[in-house]
N, C-alpha and C positions, 0 to 999 in steps of 0.2 A: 507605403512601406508598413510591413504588419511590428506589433512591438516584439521586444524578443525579450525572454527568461528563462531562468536555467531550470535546469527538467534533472531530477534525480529518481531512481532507483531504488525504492526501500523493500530488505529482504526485513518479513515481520513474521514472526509467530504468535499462534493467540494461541493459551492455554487455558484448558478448561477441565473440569473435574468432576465425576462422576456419582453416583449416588452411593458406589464403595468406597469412595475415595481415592480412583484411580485417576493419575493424570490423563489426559488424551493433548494432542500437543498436533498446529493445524498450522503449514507452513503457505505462504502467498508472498507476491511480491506487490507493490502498489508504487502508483506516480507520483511523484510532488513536482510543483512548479514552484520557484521564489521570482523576486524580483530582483533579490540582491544574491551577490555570488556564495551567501554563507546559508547555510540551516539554520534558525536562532531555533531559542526553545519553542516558539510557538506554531514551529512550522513543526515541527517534530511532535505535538499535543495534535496536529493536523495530520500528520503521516499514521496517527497511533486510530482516529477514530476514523481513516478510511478504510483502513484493516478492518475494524469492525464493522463498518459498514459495506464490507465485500464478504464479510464472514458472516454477516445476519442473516442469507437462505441457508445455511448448513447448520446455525445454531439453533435454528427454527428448527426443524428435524433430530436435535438430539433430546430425547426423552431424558429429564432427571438430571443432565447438563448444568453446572454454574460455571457459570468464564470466572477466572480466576488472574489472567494476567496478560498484557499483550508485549511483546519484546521487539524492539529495531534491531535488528540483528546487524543488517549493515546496509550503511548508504553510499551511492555509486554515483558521482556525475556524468550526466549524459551531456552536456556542454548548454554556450546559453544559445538559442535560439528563438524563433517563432513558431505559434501551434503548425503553421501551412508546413514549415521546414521537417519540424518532428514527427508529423505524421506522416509526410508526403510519400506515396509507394504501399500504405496500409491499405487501403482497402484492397487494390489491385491485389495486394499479397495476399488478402486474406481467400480473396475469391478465387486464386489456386488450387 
């Protein structure tokens, strides 16, 4: 029997700011896994630097760019499960 934890949904924007001082503003969603049925703060310092590390090939490419701030917009439970459960039917789908 595989273990099983809960799988959330983080809508995150990073904000970043240009060499006029114009915002630019870069919406993604990203996975979290816990083990227990809550978010504490450290899963959430977790959800914030996978953002940025799904956002570092496009921050690479902005000339003049500083990130300036990254936001949880909102988190969704997917329920608790095991990886096999929450994946199961991805690849297949993907290969559609």
């Amino acid at each position: 029997m595989s273990l099983k934890s809960h799988f959330w949904l983080i809508a995150a924007q990073i904000v970043t700011v240009d060499e006029t001082n114009q915002q630019h503003r870069f919406g993604m969603n990203v996975l979290l896994n816990t083990k227990a049925g809550v978010v504490a703060r450290k899963d959430l310092a977790k959800a914030q630097e996978a953002a940025m590390q799904r956002f570092a090939p496009t921050f690479e490419q902005l000339k003049g760019h500083t990130l300036s701030d990254v936001f949880l917009l909102g988190i969704s439970p997917l329920g608790l499960q095991s990886q096999a459960q929450f994946h199961e039917g991805f690849a297949e789908a993907a290969a559609n």
